[in-house]
ChimeraX commands (.cxc) that place a marker at each C-alpha (Angstrom):
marker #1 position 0.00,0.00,0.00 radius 0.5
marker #1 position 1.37,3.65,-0.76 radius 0.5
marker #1 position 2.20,6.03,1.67 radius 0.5
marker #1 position -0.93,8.18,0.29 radius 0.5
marker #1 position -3.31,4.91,0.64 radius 0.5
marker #1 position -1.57,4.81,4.08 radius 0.5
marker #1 position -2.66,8.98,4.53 radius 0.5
marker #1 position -6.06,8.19,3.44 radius 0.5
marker #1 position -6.61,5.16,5.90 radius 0.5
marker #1 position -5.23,7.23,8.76 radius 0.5
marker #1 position -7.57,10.61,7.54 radius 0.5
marker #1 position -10.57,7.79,7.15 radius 0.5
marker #1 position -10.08,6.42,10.83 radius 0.5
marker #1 position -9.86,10.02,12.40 radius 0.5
marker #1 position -13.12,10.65,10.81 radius 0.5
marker #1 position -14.56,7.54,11.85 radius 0.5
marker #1 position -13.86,9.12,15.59 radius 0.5
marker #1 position -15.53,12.62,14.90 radius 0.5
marker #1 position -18.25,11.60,12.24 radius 0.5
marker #1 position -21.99,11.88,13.52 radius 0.5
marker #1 position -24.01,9.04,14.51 radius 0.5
marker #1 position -25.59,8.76,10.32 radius 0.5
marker #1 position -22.89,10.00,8.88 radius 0.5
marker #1 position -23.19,10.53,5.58 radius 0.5
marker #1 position -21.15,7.53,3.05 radius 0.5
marker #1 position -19.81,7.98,-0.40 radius 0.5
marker #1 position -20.48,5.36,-2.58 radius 0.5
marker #1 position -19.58,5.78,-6.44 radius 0.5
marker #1 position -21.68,3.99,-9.00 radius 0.5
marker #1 position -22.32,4.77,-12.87 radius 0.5
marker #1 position -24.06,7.27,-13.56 radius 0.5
marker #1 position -26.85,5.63,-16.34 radius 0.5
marker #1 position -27.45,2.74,-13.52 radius 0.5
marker #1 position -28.31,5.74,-11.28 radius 0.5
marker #1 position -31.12,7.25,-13.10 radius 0.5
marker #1 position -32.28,4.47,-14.38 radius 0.5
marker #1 position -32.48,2.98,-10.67 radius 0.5
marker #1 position -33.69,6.62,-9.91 radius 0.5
marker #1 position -36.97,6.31,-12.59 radius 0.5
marker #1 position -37.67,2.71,-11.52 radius 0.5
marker #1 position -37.87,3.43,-7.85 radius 0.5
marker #1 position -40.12,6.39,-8.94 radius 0.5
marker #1 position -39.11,8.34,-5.57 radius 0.5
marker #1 position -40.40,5.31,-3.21 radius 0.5
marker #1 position -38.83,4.55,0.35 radius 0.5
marker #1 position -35.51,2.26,-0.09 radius 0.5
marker #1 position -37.53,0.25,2.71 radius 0.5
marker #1 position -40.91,0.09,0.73 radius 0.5
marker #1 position -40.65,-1.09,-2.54 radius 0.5
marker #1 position -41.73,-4.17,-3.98 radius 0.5
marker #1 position -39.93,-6.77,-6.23 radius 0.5
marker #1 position -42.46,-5.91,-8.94 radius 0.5
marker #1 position -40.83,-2.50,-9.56 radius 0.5
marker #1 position -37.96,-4.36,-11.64 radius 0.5
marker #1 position -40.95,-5.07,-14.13 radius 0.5
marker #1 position -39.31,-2.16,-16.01 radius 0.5
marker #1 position -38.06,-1.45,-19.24 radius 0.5
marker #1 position -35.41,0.21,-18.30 radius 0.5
marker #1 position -34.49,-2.70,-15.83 radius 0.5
marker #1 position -31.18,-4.49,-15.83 radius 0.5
marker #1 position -28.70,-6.74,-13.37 radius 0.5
marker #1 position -26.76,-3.34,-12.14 radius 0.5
marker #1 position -30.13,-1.76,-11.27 radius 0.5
marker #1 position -31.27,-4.44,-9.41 radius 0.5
marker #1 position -28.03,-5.48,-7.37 radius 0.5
marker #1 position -28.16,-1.27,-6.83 radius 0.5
marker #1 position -31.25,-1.38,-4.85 radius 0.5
marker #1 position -31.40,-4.32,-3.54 radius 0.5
marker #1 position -27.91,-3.82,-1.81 radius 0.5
marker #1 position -29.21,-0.66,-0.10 radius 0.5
marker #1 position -32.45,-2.66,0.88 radius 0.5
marker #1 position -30.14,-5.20,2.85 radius 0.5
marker #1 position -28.57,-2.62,4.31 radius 0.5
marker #1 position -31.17,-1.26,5.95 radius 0.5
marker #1 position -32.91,-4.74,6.74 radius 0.5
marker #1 position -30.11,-5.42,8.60 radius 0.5
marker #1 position -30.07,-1.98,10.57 radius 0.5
marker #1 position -27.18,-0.06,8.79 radius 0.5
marker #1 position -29.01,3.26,9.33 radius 0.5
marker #1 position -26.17,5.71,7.64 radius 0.5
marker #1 position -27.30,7.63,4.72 radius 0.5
marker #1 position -25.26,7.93,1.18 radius 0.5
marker #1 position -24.26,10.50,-1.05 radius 0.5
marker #1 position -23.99,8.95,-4.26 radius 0.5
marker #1 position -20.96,10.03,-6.66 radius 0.5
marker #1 position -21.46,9.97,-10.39 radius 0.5
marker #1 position -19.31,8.68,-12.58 radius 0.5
marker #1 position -17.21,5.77,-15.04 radius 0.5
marker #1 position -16.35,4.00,-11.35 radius 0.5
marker #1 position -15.96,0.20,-13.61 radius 0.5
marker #1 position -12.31,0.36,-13.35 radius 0.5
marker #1 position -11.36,2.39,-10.23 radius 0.5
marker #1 position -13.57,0.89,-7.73 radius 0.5
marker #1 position -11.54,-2.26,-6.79 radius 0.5
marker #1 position -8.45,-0.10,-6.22 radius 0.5
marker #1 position -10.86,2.14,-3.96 radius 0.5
marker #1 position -12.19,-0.67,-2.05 radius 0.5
marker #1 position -8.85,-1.72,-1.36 radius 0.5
marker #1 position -7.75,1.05,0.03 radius 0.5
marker #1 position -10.86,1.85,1.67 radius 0.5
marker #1 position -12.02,5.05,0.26 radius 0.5
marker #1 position -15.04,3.19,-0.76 radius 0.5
marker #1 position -17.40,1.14,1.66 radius 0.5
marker #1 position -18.52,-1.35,-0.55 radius 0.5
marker #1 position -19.45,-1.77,-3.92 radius 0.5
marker #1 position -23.09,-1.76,-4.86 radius 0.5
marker #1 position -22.53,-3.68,-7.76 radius 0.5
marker #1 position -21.57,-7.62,-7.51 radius 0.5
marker #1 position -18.02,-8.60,-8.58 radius 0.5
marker #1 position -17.33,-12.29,-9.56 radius 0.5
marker #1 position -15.69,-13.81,-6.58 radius 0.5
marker #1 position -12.75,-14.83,-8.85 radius 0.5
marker #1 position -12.34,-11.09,-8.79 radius 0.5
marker #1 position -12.90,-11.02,-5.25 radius 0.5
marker #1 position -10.71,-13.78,-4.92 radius 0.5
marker #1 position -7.73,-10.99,-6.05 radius 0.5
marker #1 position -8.37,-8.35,-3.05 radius 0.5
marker #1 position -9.73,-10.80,-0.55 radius 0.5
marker #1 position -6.86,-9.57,1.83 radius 0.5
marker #1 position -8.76,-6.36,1.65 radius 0.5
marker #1 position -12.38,-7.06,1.16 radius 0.5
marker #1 position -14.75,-8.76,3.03 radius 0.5
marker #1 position -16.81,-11.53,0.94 radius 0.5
marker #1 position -20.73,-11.92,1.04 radius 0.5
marker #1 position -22.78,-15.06,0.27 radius 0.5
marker #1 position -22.96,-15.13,-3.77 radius 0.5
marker #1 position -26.11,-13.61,-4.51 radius 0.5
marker #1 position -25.67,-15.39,-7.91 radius 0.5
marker #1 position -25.13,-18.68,-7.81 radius 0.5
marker #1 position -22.30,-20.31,-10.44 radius 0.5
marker #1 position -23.93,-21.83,-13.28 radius 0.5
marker #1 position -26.90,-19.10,-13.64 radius 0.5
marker #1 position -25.17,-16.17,-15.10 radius 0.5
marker #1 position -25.95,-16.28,-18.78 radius 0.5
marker #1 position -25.15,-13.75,-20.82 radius 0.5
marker #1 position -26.43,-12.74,-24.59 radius 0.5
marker #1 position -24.71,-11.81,-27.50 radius 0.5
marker #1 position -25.85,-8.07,-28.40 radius 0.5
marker #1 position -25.26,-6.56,-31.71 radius 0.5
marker #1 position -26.60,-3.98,-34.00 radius 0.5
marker #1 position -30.93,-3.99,-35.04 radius 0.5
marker #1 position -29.59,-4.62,-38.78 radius 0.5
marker #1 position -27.29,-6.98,-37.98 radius 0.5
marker #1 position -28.81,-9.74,-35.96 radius 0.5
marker #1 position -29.20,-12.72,-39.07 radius 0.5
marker #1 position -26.38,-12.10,-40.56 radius 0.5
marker #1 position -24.06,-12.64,-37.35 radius 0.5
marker #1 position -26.29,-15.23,-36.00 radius 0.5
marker #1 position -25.24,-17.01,-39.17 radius 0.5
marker #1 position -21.63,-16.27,-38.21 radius 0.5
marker #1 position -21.41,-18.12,-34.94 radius 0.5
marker #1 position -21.38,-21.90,-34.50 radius 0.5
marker #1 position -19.03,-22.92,-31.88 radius 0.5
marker #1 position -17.09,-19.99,-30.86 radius 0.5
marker #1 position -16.97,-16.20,-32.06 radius 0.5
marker #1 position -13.99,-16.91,-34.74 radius 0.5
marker #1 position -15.93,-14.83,-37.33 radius 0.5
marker #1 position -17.16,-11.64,-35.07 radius 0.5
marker #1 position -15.72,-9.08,-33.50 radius 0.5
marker #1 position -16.24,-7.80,-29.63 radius 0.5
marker #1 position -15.89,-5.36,-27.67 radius 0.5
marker #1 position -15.62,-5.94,-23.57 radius 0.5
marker #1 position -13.35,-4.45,-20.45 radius 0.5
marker #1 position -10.47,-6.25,-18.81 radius 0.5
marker #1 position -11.60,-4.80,-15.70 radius 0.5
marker #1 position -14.64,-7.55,-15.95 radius 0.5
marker #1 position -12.43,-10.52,-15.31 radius 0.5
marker #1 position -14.80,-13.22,-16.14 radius 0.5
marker #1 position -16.68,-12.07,-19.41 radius 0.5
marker #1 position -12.87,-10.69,-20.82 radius 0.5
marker #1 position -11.66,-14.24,-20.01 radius 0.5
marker #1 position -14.29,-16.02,-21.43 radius 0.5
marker #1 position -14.45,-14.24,-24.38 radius 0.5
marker #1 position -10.36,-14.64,-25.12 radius 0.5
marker #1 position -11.48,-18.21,-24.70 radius 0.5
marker #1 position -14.52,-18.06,-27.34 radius 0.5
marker #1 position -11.52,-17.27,-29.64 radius 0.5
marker #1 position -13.13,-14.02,-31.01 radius 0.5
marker #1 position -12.07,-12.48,-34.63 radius 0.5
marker #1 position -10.98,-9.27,-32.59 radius 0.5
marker #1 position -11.61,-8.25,-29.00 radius 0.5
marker #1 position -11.86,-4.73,-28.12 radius 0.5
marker #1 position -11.26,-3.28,-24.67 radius 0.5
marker #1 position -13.06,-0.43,-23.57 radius 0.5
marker #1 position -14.03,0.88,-19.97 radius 0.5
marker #1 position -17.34,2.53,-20.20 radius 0.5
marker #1 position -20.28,0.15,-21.17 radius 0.5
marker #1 position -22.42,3.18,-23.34 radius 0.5
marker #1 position -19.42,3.88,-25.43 radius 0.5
marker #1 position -19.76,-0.10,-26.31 radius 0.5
marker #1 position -23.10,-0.23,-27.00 radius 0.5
marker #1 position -22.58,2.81,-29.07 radius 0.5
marker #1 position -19.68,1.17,-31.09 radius 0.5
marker #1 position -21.83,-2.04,-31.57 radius 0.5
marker #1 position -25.26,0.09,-32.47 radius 0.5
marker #1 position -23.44,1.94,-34.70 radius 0.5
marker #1 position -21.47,-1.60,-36.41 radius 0.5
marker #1 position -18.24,-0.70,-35.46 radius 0.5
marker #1 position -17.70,-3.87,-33.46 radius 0.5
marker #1 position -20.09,-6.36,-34.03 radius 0.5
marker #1 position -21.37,-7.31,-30.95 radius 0.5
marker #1 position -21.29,-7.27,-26.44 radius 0.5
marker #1 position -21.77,-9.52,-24.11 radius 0.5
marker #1 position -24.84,-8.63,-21.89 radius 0.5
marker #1 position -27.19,-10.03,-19.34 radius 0.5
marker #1 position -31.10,-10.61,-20.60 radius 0.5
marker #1 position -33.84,-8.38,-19.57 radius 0.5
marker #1 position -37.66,-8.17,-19.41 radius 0.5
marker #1 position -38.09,-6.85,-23.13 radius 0.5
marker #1 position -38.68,-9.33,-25.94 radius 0.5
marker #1 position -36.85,-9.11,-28.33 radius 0.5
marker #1 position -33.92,-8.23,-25.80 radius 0.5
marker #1 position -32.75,-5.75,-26.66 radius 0.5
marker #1 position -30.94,-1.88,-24.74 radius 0.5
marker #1 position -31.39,1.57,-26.14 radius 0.5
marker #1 position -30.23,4.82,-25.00 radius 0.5
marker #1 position -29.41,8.39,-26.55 radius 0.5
marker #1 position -27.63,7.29,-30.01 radius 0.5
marker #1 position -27.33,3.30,-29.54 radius 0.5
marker #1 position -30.15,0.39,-30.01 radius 0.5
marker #1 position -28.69,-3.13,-29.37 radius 0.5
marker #1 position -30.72,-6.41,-29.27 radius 0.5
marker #1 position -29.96,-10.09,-28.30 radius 0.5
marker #1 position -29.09,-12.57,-31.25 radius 0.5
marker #1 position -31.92,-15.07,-31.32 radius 0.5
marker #1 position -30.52,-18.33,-30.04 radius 0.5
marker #1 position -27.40,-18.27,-28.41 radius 0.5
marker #1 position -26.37,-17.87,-24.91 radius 0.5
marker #1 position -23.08,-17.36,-23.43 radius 0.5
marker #1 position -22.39,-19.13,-19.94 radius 0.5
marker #1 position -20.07,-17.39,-17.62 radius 0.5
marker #1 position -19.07,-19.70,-15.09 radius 0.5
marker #1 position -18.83,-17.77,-11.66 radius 0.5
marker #1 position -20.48,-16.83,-8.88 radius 0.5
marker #1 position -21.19,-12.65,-7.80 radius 0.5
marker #1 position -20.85,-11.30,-4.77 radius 0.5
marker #1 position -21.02,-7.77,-2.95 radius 0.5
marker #1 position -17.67,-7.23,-0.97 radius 0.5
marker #1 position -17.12,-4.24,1.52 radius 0.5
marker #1 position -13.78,-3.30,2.13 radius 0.5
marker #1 position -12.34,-4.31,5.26 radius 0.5
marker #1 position -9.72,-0.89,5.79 radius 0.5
marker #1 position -13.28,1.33,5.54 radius 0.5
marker #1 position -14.32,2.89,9.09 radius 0.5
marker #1 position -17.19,1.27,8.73 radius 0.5
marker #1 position -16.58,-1.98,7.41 radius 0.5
marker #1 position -17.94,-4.39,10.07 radius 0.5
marker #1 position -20.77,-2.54,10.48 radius 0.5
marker #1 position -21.66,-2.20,7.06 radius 0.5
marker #1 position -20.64,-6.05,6.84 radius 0.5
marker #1 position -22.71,-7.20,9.75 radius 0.5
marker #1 position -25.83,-5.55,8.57 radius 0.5
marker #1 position -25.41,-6.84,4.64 radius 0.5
marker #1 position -25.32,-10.67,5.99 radius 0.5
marker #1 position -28.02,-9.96,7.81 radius 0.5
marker #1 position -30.58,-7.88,5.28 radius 0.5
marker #1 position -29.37,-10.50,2.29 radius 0.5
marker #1 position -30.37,-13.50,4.60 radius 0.5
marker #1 position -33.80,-11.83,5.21 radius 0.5
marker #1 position -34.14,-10.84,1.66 radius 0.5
marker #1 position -33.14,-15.11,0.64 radius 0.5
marker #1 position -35.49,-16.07,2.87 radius 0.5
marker #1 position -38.29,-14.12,1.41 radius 0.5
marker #1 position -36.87,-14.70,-2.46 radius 0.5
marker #1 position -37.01,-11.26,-3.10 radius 0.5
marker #1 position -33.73,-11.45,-4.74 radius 0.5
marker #1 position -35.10,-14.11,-7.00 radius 0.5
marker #1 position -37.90,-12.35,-7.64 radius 0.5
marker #1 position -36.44,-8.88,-8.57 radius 0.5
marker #1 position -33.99,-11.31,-10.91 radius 0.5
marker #1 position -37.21,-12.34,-12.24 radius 0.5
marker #1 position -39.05,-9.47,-12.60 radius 0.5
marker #1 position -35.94,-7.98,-14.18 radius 0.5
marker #1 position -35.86,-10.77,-16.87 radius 0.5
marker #1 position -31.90,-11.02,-15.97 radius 0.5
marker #1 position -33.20,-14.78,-14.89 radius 0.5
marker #1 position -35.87,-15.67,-17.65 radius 0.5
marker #1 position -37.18,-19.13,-18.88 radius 0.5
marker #1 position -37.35,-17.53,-22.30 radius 0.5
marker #1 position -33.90,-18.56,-23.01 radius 0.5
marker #1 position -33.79,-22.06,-21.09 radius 0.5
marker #1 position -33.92,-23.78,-24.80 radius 0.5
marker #1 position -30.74,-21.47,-26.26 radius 0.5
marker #1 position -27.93,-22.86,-27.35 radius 0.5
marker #1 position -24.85,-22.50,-24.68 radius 0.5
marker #1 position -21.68,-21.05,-25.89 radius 0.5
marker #1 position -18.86,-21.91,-23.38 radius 0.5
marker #1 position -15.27,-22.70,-23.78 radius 0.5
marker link #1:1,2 radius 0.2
marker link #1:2,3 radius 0.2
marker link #1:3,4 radius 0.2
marker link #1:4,5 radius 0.2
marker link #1:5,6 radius 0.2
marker link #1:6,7 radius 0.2
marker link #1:7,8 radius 0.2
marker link #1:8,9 radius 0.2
marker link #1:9,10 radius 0.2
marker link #1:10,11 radius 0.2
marker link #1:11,12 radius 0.2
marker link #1:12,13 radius 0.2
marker link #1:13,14 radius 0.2
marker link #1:14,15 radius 0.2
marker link #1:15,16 radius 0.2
marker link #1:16,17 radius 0.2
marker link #1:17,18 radius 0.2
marker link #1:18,19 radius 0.2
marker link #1:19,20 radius 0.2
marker link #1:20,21 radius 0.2
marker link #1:21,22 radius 0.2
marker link #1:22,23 radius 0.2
marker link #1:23,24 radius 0.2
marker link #1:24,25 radius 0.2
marker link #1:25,26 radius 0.2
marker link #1:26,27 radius 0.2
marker link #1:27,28 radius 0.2
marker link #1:28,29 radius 0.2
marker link #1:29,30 radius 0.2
marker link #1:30,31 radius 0.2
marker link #1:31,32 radius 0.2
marker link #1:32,33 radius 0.2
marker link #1:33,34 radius 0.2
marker link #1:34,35 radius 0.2
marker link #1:35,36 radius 0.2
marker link #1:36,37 radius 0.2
marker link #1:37,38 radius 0.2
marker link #1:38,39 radius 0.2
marker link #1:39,40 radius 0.2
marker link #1:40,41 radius 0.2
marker link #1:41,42 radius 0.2
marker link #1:42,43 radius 0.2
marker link #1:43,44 radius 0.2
marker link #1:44,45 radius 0.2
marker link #1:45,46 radius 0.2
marker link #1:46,47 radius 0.2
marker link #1:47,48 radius 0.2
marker link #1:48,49 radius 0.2
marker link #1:49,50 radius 0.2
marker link #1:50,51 radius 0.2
marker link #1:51,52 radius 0.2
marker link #1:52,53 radius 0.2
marker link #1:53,54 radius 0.2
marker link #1:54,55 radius 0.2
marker link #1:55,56 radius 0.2
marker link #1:56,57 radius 0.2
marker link #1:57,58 radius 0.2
marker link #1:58,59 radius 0.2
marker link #1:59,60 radius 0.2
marker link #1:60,61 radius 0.2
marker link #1:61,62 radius 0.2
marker link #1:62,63 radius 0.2
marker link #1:63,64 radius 0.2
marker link #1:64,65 radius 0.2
marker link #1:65,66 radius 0.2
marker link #1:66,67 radius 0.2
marker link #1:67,68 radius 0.2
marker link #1:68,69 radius 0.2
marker link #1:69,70 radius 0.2
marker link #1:70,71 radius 0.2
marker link #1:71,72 radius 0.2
marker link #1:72,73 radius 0.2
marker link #1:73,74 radius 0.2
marker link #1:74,75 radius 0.2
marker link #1:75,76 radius 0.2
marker link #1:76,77 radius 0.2
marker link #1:77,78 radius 0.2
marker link #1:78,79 radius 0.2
marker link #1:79,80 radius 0.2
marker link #1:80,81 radius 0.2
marker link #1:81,82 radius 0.2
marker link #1:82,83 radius 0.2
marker link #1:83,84 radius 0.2
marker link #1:84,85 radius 0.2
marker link #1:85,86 radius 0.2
marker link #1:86,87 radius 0.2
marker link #1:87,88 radius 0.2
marker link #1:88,89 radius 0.2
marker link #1:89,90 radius 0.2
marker link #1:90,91 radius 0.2
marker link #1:91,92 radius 0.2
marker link #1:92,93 radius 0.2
marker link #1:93,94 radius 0.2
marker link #1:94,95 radius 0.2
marker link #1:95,96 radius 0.2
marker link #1:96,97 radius 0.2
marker link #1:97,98 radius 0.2
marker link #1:98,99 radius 0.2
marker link #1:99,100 radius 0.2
marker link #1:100,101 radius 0.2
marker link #1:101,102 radius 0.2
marker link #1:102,103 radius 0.2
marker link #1:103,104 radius 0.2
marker link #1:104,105 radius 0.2
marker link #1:105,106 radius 0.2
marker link #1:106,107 radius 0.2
marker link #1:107,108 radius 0.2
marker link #1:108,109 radius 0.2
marker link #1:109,110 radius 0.2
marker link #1:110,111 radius 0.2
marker link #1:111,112 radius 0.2
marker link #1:112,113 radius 0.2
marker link #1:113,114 radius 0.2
marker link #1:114,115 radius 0.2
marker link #1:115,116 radius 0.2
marker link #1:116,117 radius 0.2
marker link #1:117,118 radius 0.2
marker link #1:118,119 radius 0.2
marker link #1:119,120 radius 0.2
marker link #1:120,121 radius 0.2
marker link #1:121,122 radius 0.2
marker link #1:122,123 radius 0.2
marker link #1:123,124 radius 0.2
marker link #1:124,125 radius 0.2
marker link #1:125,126 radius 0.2
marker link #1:126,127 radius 0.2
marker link #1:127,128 radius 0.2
marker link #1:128,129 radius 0.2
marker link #1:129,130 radius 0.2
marker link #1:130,131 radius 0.2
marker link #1:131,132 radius 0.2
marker link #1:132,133 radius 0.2
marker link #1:133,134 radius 0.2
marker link #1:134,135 radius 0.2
marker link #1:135,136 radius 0.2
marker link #1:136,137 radius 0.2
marker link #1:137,138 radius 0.2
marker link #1:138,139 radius 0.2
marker link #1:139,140 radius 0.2
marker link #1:140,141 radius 0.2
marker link #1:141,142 radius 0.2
marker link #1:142,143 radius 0.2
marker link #1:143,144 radius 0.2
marker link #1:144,145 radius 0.2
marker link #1:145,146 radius 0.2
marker link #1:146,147 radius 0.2
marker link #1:147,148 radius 0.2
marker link #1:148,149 radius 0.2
marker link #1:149,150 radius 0.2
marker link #1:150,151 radius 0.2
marker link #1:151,152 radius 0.2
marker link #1:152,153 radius 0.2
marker link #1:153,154 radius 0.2
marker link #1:154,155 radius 0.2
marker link #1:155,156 radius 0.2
marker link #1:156,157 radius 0.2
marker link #1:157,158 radius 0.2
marker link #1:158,159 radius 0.2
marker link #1:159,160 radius 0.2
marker link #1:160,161 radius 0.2
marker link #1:161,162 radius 0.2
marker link #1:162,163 radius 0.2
marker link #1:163,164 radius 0.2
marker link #1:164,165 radius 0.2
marker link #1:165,166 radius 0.2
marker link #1:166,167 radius 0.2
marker link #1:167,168 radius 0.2
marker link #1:168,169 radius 0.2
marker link #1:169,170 radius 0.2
marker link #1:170,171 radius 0.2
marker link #1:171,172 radius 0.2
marker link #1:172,173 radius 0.2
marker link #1:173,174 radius 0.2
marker link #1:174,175 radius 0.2
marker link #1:175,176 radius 0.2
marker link #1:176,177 radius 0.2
marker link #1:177,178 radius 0.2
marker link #1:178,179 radius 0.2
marker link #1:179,180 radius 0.2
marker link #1:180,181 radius 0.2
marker link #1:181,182 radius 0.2
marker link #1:182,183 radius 0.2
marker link #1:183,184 radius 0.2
marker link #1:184,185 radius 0.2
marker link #1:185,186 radius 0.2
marker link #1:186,187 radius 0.2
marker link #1:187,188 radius 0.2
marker link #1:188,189 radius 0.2
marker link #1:189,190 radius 0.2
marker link #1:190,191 radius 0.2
marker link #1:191,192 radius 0.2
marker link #1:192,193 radius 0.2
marker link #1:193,194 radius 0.2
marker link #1:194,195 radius 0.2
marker link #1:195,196 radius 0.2
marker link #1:196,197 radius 0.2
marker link #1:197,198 radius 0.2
marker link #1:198,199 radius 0.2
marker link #1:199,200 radius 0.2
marker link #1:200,201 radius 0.2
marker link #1:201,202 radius 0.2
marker link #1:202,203 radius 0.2
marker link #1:203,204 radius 0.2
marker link #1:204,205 radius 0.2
marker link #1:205,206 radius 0.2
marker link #1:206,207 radius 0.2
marker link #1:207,208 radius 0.2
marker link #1:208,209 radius 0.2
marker link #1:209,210 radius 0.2
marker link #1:210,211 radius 0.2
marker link #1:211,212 radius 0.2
marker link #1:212,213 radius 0.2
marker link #1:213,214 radius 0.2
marker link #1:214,215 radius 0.2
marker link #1:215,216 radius 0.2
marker link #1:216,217 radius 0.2
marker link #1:217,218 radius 0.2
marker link #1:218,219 radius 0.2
marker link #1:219,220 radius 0.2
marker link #1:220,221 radius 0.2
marker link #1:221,222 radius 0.2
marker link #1:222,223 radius 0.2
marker link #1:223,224 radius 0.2
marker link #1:224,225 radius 0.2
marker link #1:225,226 radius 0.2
marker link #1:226,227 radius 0.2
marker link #1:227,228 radius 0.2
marker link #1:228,229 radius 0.2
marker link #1:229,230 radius 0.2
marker link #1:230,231 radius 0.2
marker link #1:231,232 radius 0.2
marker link #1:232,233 radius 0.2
marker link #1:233,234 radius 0.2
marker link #1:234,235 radius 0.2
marker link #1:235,236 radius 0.2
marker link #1:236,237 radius 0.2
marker link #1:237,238 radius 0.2
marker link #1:238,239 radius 0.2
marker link #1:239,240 radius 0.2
marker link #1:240,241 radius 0.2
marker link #1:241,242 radius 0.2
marker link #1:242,243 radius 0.2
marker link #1:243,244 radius 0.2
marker link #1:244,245 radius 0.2
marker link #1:245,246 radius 0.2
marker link #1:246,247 radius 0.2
marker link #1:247,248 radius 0.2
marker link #1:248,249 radius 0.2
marker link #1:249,250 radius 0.2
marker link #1:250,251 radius 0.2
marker link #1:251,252 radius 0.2
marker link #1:252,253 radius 0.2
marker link #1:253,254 radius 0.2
marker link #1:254,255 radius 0.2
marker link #1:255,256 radius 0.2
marker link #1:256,257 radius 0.2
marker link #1:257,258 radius 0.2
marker link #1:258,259 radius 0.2
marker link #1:259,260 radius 0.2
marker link #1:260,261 radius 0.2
marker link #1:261,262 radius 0.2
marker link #1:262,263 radius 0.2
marker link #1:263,264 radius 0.2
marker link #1:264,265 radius 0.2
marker link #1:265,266 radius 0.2
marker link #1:266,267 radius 0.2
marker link #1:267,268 radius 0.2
marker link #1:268,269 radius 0.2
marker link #1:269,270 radius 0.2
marker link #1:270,271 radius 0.2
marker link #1:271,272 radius 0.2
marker link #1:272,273 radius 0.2
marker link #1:273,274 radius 0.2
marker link #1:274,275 radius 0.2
marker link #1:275,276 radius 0.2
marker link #1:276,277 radius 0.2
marker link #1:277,278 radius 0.2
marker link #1:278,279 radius 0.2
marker link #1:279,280 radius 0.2
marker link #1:280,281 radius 0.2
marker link #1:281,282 radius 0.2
marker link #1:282,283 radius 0.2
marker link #1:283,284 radius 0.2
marker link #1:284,285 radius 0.2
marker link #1:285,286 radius 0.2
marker link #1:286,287 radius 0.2
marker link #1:287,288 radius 0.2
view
């Protein structure tokens, strides 16, 4: 750890001494999973809503795991309020969790990824189980037949565009043996590079919209009819262990995510979200 880290930690701790009883926590997340969480919550209590709210086009995995990490939480009695920073966080936030300038990460990481900072992070029960992350292959409106046509047993024909900051999907694509594979960190700019034909397709979890499909402000991608890419990990939250916080915040997510099992509002939001759908249980499975 660097002698700033170290600076940080100490400045963190000293806080933790002073800081009122709800002190207020800064937690970064991207800024489209923000208002889109922000619309689908449409202004109701973080302790009120139902699972049926994820019944939303605008729905996906991010905006689920979001909310649903600030509903455990609270089920679990972590009472301190957040003050949510804007931003391309993708890349940075392991590095902050490690040094403990963030709290926790209210997006799951695969726990091969957790696996890396595990000296640092604490680890939460996966809240998807390996073997039910499937992923679909996203490419432009216009281009749909013609690169279903292209793939048979790996992606030797197409080319994709991922990060190397997600572990799992970059290694499993390498593996997929792809014509070219692109790295970029911000997940618009892909879609936009894939909606536009640039790149021919992204990896992406399934929604509630049939066909699949994402748009935003100057990209439209939907699903290839067919084909299903299995990713072969579990995801978990982690909360950093150097965080003044961090075994209260830790305490309270067992806690909430246990209640939230027990009541299978976790599966259900998945559900309602369409990120777990029987709409693609007859797809052929790409895999390595």
């Amino acid at each position: 750890m660097s002698w700033l880290n170290r600076l940080y930690l100490k400045l963190l701790l000293f806080l933790s001494l002073v800081m009122p009883a709800h002190a207020r926590i800064s937690i970064s997340i991207e800024q489209d999973i923000y208002e889109y969480a922000k619309e689908i919550l449409a202004d109701q209590p973080i302790a009120e809503f139902s699972a049926e709210i994820f019944n939303h086009p605008k729905c996906q995995r991010d905006v689920v795991e979001f909310l649903i990490a600030q509903r455990a939480l609270l089920e679990g009695g972590f009472a301190h309020p957040f003050h949510f920073t804007l931003g391309n966080y993708d890349a940075r936030n392991l590095k902050l969790l490690e040094s403990g300038l963030l709290l926790m990460s209210f997006d799951t990481i695969w726990l091969s990824q957790a696996h890396t900072i595990k000296e640092d992070v604490y680890i939460s029960e996966p809240i998807i189980e390996k073997g039910a992350y499937f992923a679909g292959i996203y490419t432009a409106r216009t281009n749909r037949a013609s690169l279903r046509n292209k793939i048979s047993t790996d992606l030797s024909q197409v080319s994709i565009v991922s990060s190397q900051a997600w572990l799992v999907d970059w290694v499993t694509l390498k593996a997929l043996n792809p014509k070219q594979l692109h790295h970029e960190d911000d997940w618009i700019t892909m879609a936009k590079l894939v909606s536009n034909g640039w790149v021919d397709a992204m990896l992406v979890s399934f929604n509630n919209t049939r066909p699949f499909f994402y748009e935003g402000p100057g990209y439209r991608i939907e699903a290839v009819e067919g084909i299903k890419v299995a990713l072969q990990d579990s995801r978990h939250f982690v909360v950093s262990r150097h965080h003044p916080y961090a075994k209260e915040a830790r305490a309270a997510l067992q806690l909430g995510l246990a209640k939230l099992k027990a009541q299978k509002f976790i599966y259900q939001a998945y559900r309602q979200c369409g990120f777990i759908t029987p709409l693609v249980d007859d797809w052929h499975i790409l895999q390595p």
